[in-house]
C-alpha atoms as an extended CHARMM CRD file, in Angstrom:
* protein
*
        73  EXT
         1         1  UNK       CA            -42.4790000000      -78.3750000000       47.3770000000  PROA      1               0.0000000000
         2         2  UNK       CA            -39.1030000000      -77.3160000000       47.8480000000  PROA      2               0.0000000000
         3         3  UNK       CA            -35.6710000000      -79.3680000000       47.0610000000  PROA      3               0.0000000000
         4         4  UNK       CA            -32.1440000000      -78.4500000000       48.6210000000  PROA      4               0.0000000000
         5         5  UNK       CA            -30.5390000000      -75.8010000000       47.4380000000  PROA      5               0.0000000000
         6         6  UNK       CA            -33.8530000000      -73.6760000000       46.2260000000  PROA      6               0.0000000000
         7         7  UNK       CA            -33.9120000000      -69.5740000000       47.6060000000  PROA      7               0.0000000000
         8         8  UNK       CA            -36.8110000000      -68.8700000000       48.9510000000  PROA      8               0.0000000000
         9         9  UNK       CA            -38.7140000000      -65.9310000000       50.5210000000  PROA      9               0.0000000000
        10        10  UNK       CA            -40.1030000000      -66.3160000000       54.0040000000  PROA      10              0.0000000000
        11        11  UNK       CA            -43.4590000000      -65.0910000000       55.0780000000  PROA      11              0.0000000000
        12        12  UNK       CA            -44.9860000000      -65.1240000000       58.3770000000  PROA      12              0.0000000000
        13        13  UNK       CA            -48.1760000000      -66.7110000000       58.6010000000  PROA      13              0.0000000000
        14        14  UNK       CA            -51.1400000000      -64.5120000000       60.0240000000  PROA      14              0.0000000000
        15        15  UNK       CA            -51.3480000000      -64.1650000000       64.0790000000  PROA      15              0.0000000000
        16        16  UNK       CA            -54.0970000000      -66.8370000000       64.1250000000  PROA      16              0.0000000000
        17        17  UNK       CA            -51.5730000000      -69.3810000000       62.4600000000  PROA      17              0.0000000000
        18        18  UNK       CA            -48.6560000000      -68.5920000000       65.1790000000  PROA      18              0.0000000000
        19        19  UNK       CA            -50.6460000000      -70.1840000000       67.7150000000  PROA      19              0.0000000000
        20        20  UNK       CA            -50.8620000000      -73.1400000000       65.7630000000  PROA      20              0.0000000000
        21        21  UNK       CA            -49.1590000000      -76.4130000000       67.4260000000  PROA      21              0.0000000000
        22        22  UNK       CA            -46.3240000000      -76.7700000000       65.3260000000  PROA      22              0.0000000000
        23        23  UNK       CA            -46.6610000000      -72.9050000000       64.7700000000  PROA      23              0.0000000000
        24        24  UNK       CA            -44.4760000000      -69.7570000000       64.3430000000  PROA      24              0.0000000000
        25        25  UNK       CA            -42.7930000000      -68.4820000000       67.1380000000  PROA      25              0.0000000000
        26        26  UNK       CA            -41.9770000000      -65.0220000000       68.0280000000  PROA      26              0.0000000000
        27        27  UNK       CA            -38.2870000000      -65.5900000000       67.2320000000  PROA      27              0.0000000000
        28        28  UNK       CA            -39.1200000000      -66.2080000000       63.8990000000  PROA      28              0.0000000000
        29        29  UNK       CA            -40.3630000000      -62.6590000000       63.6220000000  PROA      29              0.0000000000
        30        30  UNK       CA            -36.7730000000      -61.1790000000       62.3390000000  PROA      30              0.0000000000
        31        31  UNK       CA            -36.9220000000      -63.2010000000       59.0830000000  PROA      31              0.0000000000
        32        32  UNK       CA            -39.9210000000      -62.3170000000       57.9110000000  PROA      32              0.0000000000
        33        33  UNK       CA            -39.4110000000      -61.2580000000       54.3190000000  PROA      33              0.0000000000
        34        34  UNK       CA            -35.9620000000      -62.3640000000       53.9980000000  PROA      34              0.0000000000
        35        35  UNK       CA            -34.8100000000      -64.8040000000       51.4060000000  PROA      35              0.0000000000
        36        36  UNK       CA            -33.0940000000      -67.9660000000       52.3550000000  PROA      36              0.0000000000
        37        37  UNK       CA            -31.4460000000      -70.9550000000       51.3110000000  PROA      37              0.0000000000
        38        38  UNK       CA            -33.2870000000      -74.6340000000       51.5720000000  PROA      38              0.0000000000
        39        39  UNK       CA            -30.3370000000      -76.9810000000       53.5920000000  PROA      39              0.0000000000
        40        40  UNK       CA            -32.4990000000      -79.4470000000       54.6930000000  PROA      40              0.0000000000
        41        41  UNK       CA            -36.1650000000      -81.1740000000       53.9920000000  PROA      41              0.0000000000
        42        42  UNK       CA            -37.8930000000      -83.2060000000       56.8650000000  PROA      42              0.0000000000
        43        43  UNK       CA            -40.2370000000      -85.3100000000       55.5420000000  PROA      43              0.0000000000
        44        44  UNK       CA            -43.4240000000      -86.1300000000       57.1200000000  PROA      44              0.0000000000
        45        45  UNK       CA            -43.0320000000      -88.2520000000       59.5660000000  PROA      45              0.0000000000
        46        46  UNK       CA            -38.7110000000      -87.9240000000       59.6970000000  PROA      46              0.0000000000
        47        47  UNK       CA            -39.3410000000      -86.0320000000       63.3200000000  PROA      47              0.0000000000
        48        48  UNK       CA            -41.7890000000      -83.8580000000       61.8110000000  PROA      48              0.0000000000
        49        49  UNK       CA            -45.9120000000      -84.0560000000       61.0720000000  PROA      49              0.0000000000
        50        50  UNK       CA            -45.8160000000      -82.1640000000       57.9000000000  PROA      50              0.0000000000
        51        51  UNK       CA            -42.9190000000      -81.7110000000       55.7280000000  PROA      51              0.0000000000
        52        52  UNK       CA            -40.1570000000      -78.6180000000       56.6880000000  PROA      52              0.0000000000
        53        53  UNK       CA            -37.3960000000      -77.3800000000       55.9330000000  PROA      53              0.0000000000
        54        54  UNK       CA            -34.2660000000      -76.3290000000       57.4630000000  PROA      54              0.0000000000
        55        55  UNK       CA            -32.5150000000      -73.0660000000       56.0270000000  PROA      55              0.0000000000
        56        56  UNK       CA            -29.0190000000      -71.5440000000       55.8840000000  PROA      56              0.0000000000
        57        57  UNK       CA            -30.4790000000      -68.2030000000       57.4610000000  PROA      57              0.0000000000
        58        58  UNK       CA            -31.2290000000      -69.2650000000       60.9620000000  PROA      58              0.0000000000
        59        59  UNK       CA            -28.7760000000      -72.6650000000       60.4820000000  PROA      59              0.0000000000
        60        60  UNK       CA            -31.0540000000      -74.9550000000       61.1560000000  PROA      60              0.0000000000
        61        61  UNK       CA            -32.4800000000      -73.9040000000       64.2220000000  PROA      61              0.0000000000
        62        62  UNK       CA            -36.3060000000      -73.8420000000       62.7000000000  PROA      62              0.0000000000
        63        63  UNK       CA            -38.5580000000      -76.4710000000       60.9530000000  PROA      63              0.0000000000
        64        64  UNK       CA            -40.3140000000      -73.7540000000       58.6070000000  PROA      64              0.0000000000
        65        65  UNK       CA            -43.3940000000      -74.8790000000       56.8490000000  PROA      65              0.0000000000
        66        66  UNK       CA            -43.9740000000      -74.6700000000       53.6920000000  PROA      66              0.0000000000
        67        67  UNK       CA            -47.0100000000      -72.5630000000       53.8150000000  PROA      67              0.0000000000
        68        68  UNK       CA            -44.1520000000      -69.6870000000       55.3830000000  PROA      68              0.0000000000
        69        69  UNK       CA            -42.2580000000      -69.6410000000       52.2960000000  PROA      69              0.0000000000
        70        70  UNK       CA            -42.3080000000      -68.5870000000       48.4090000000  PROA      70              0.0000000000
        71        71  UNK       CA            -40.1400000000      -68.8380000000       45.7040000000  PROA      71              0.0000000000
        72        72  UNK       CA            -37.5420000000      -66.2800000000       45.5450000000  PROA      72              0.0000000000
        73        73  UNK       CA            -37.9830000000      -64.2030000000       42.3440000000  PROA      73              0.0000000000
């Protein structure tokens, strides 16, 4: 679990996972392996099934999962 204000890496889930309902989409593609700030967590339930989190790279504009990102090392 990630808090506000972590870095983390993203990483895009395999191709079997994009289709997924609340899934990756192709837009998504371009930050794949980038690092990122944590802005914003959505908890269950807050508009979202399972937790996500908004990030300072796309501002806002994605719920990523937390299976799609690491820690930044």
């Amino acid at each position: 679990m990630f808090s506000v204000g972590d870095t983390v890496k993203i990483k895009a889930p395999a191709d079997r996972a994009k289709t997924h309902r609340f899934g990756w989409m192709e837009d998504m593609d371009k930050y794949d392996g980038k690092t990122a700030t944590v802005t914003y967590v959505h908890q269950a339930g807050d508009d979202y099934e399972y937790r996500a989190y908004d990030l300072d790279i796309d501002n806002g504009e994605f719920g990523w999962m937390e299976i799609w990102l690491l820690p930044a090392t």
